[in-house]
C-alpha positions as CSV (number, residue, x, y, z in Angstrom):
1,X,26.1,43.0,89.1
2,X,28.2,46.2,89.6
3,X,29.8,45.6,85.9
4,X,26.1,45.2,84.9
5,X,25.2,48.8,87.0
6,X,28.1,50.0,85.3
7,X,27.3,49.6,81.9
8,X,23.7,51.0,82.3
9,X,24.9,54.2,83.9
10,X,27.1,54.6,80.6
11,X,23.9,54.0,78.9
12,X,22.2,56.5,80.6
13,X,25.9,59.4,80.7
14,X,25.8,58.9,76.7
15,X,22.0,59.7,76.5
16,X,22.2,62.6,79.4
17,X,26.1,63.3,79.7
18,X,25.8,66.4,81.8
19,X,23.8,64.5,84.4
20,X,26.0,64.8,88.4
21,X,24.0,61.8,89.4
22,X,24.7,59.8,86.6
23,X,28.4,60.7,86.9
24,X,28.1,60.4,91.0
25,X,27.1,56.9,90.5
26,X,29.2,55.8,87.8
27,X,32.3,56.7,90.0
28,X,30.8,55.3,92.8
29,X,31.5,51.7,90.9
30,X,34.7,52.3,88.9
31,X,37.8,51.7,90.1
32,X,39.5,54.2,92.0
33,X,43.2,53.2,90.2
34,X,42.2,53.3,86.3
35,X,44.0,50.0,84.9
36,X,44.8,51.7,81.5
37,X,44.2,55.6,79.6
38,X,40.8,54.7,78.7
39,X,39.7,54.3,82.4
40,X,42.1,57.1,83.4
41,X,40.4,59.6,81.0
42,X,36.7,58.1,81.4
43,X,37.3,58.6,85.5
44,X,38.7,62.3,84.9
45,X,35.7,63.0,82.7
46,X,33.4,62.2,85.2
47,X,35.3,63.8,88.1
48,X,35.2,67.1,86.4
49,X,31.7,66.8,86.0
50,X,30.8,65.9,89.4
51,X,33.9,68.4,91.0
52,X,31.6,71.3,89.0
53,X,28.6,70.7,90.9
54,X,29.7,70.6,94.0
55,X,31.0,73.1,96.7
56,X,32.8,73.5,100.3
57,X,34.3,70.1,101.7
58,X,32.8,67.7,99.2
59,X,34.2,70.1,96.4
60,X,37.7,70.0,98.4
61,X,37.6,66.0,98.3
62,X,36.4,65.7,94.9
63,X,39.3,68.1,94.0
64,X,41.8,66.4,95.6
65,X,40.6,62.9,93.9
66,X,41.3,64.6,90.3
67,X,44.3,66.0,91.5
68,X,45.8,62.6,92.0
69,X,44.1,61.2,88.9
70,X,45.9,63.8,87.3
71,X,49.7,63.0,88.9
72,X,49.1,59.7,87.8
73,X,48.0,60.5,84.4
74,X,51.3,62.7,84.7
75,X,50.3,66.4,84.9
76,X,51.6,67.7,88.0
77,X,50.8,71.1,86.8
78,X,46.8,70.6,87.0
79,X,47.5,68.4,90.2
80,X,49.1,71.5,91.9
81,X,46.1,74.3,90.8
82,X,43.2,71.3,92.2
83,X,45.3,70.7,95.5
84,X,45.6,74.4,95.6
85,X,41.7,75.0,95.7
86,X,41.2,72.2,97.5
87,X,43.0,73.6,100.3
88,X,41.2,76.5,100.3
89,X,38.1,75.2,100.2
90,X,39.1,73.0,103.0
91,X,38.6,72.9,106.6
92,X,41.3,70.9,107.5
93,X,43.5,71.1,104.5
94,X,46.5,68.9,105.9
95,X,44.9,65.2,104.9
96,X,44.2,66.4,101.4
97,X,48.3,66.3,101.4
């Protein structure tokens, strides 16, 4: 059922693609390690999205998520500027680390 939940939330992200609960959801059921560049980029997309309409800890969380997406997709550069607010946004900044 989840592949089946998936596939109508990218129904509904193509029809309405600046929709946060559309995007919430969809992460909510992909795979948190993308198995190729097509999940890695979809997953990004979507993190963005959701990391703009957010603030205070959940921002910081959802910031630290893309910033590991983003070492893995091999951009240490962007990974270093979204740990970097993340830590300010943070709390406790030391488990986003």
């Amino acid at each position: 059922r989840g592949d089946e939940a998936l596939e109508a939330l990218r129904t509904l992200h193509a029809q309405s693609p600046d929709d946060v609960w559309v995007a919430s959801a969809m992460l909510s059921l992909l795979r948190e390690a993308p198995s190729d560049s097509r999940e890695a980029e979809e997953r990004l997309a979507l993190l963005t999205l959701v990391t703009e309409g957010t603030q205070g800890a959940q921002r910081a969380s959802r910031l630290a998520e893309r910033a590991e997406l983003y070492l893995q997709l091999g951009n240490p550069e962007l990974a270093r500027r979204d740990f970097a607010e993340a830590a300010t946004l943070s709390a406790t900044p030391a488990p986003l680390w």
